[in-house]
C-alpha positions as a Markdown table, in Angstrom:
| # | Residue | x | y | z |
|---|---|---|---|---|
| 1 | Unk | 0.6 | -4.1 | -10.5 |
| 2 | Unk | 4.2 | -3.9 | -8.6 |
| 3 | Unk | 4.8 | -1.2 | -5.9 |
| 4 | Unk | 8.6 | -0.6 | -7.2 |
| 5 | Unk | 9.1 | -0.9 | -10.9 |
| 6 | Unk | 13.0 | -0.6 | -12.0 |
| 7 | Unk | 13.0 | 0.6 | -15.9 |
| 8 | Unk | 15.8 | -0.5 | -17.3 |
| 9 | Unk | 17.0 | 2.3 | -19.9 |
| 10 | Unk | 19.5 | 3.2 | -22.2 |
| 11 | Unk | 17.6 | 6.7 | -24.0 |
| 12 | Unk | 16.7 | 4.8 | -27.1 |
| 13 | Unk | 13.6 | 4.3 | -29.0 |
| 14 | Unk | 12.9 | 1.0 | -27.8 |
| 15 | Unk | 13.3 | 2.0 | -24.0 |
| 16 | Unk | 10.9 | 4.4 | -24.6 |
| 17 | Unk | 8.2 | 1.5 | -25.5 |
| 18 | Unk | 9.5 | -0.4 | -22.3 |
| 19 | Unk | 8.5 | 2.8 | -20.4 |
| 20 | Unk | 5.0 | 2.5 | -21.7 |
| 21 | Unk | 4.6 | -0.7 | -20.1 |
| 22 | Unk | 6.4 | 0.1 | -17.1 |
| 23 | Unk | 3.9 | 3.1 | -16.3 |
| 24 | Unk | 1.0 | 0.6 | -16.6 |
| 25 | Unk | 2.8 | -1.8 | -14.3 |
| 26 | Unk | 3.2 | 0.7 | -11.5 |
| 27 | Unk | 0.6 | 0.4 | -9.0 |
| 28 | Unk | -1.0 | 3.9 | -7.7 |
| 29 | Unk | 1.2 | 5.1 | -4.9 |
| 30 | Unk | 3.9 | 3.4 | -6.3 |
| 31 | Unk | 7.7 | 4.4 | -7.6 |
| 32 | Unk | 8.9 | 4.4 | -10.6 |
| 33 | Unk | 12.7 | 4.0 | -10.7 |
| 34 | Unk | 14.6 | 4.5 | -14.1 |
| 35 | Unk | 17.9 | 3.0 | -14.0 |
| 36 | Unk | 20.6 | 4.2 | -16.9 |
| 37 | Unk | 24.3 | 2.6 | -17.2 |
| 38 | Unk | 26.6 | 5.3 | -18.3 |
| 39 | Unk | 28.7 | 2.5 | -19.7 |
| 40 | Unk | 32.6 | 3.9 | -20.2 |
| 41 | Unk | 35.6 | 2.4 | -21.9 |
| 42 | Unk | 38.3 | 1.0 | -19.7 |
| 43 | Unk | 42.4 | 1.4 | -20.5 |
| 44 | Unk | 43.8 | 2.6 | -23.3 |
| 45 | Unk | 43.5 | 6.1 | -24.5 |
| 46 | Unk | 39.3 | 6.1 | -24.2 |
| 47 | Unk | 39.5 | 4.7 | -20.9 |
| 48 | Unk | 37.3 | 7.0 | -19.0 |
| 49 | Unk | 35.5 | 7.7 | -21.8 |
| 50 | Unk | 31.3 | 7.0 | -22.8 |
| 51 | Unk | 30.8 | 4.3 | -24.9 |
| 52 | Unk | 28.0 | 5.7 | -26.6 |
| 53 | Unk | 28.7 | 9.2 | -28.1 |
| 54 | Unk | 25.7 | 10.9 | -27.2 |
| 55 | Unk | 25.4 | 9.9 | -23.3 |
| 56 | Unk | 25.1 | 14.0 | -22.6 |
| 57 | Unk | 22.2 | 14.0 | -25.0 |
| 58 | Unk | 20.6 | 10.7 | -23.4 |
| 59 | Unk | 20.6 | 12.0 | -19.8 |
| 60 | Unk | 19.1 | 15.4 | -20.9 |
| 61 | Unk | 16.3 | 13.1 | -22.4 |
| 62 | Unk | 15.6 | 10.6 | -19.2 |
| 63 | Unk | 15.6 | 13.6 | -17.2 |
| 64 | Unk | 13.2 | 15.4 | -19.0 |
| 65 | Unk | 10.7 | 12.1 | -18.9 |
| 66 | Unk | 11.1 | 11.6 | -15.4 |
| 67 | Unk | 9.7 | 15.4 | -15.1 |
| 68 | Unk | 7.0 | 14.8 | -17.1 |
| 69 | Unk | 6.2 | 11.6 | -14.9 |
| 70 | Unk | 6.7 | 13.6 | -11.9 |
| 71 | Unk | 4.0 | 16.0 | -13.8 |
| 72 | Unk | 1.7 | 13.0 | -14.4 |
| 73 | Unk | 1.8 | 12.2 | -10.8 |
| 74 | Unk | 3.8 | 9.5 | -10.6 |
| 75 | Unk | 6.7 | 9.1 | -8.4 |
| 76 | Unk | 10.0 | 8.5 | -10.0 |
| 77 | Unk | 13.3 | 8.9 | -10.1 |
| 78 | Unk | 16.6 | 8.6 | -12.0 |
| 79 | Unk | 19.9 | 6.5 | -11.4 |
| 80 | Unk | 22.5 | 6.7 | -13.4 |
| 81 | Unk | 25.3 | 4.2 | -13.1 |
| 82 | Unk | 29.0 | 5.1 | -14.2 |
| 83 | Unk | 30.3 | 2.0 | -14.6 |
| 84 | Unk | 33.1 | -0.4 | -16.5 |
| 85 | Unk | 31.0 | -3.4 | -15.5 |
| 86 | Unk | 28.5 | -5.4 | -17.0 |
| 87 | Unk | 25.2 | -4.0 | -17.8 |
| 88 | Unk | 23.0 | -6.8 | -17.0 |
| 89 | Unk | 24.5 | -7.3 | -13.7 |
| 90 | Unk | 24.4 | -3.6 | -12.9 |
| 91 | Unk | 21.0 | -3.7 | -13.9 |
| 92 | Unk | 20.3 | -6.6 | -11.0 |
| 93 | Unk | 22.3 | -5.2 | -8.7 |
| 94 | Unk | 19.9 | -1.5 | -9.0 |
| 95 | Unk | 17.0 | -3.6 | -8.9 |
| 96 | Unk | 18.2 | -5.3 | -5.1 |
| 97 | Unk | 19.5 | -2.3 | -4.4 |
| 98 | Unk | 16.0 | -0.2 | -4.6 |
| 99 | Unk | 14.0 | -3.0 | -3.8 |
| 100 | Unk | 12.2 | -3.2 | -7.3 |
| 101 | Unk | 9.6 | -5.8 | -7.6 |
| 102 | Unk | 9.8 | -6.6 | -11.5 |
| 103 | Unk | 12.1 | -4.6 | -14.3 |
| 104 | Unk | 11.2 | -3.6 | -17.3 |
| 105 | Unk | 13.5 | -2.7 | -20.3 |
| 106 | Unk | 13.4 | -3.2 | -23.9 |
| 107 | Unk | 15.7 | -5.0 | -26.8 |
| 108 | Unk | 17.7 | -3.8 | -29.1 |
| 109 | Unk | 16.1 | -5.3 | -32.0 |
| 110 | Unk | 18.7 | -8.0 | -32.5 |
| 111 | Unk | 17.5 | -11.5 | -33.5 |
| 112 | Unk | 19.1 | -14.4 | -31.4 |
| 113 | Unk | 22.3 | -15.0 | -33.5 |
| 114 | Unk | 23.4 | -11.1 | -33.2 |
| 115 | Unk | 22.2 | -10.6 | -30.2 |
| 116 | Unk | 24.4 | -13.4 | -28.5 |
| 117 | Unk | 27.6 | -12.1 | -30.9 |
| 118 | Unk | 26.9 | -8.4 | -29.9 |
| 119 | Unk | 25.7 | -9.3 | -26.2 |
| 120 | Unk | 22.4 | -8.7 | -25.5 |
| 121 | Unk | 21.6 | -7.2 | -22.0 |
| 122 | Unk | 17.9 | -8.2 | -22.3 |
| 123 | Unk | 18.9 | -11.9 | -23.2 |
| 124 | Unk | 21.0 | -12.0 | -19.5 |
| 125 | Unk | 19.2 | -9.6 | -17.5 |
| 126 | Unk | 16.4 | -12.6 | -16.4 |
| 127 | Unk | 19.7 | -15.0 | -15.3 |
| 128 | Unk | 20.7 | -12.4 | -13.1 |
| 129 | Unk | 17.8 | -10.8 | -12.0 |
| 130 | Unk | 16.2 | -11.9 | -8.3 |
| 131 | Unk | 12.7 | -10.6 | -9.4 |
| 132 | Unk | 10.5 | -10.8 | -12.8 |
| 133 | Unk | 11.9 | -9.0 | -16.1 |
| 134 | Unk | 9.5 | -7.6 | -18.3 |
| 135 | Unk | 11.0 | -7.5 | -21.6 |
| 136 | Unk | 9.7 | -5.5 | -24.5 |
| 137 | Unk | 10.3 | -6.0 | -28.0 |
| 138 | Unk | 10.9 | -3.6 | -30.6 |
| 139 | Unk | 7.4 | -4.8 | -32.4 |
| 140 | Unk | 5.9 | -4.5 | -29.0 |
| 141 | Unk | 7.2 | -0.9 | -28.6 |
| 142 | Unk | 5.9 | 0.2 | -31.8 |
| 143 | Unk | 2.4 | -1.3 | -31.6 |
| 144 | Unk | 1.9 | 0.4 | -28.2 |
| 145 | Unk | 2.8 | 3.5 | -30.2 |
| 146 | Unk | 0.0 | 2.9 | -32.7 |
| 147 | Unk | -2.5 | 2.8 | -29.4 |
| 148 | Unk | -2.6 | -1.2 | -29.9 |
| 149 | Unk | -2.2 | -3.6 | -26.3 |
């Protein structure tokens, strides 16, 4: 068990199965930190803009979960980054930053081949990161769904 756990999310599915595992990996007492990159587009007439389309909805989501882990006693809080810059190094930055002892984040689902063509922040995160990454797999996520460890 780690005293500061960073979560590494992005609102989906598959962060939401990382979040599983980061909630076991907190030790009582400890802090829960969930980190989001609001990623946005830079120049050009989006410049300024979200990447993803639904950032609005995803913040109203991770603010909602860290209430309810705030309601299960746990201490947590959210970061959101604006940012231009790389995820994975934002990501490492956080993690000195708050003093996190591991992060935890999940994958996209992409196999190796798509993952290094789209760029895969799970697949740099543990070159950039000064502490353990946790990574959790889309397979992973969905068997701790179905109550399976």
């Amino acid at each position: 068990m780690y005293e500061i756990v960073l979560w590494a999310t992005d609102a989906s599915p598959t962060s939401d199965g990382a979040l599983v595992e980061a909630r076991r990996l907190v030790q009582p007492g400890g802090r829960l930190i969930a980190f989001h990159c609001d990623e946005r587009f830079l120049g050009g007439r989006s410049g300024g803009m979200p990447v993803l389309a639904d950032e609005t909805d995803r913040r109203e989501k991770l603010l909602a979960q860290i209430e309810q882990l705030k309601a299960d006693g746990i201490d947590a809080e959210l970061v959101v980054e604006t940012t231009h810059a790389n995820t994975a190094g934002e990501i490492a930055k956080a993690a000195e930053i708050h003093g996190a002892d591991i992060i935890v984040c999940g994958t996209r689902g992409f196999g190796v081949v798509a993952g290094a063509v789209a760029g895969s922040v799970a697949m740099r995160l543990p070159h950039l990161a000064a502490c353990p990454v946790i990574v959790v797999s889309e397979r992973a996520a969905e068997r701790t769904a179905l109550g399976r460890r």
